[in-house]
C-alpha positions in Angstrom: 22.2 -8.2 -0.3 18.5 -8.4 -0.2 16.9 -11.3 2.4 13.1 -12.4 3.1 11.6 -11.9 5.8 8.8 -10.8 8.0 7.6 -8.6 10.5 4.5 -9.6 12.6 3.7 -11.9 9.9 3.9 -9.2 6.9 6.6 -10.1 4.2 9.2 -7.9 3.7 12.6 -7.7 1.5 15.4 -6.5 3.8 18.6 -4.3 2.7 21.2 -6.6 5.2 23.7 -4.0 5.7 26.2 -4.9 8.6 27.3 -1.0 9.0 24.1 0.4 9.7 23.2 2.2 13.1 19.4 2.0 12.4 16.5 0.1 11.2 14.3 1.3 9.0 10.6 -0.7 8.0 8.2 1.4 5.1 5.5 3.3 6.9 3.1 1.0 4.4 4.6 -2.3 6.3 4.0 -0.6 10.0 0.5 0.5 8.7 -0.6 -3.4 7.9 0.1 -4.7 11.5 -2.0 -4.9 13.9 -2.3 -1.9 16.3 -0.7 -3.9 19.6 1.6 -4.9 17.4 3.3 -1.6 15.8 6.4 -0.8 17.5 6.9 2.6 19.0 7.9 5.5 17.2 10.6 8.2 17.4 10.7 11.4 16.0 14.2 12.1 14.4 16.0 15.4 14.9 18.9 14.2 13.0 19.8 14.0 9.4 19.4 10.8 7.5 21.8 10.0 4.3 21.4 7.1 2.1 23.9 5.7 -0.4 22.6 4.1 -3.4 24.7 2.0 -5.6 28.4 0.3 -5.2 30.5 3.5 -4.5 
C-alpha cells in the first residue's frame, strides 16, 4: 500500500509497510530540502534486502 505524503513540505509516495525496521527517503527527496532541514545521516555497515512483489 502506497500513501501521500510529505517531508519538509516535498511530496512523496510512501511504501506503508508495518514490518519494516527502517525508513528509507530517495537521496533526490533529501537533496530538495533545505540544508537545516535534512536529517542526519548514517553510514550502513549492514546488508540491505528488499522484496519486490506479493511472495
Amino acid at each position: 500500500m502506497y500513501l501521500q505524503g510529505s517531508v519538509h513540505g516535498i511530496g512523496v509516495r510512501f511504501l506503508l509497510d508495518t514490518g519494516a525496521t527502517v525508513t528509507m527517503i530517495a537521496r533526490g527527496v533529501c537533496e530538495r530540502m533545505a540544508p537545516g532541514d535534512r536529517p542526519r545521516l548514517y553510514e550502513v555497515t549492514g546488508n540491505v534486502y528488499v522484496q519486490m512483489g506479493n511472495h
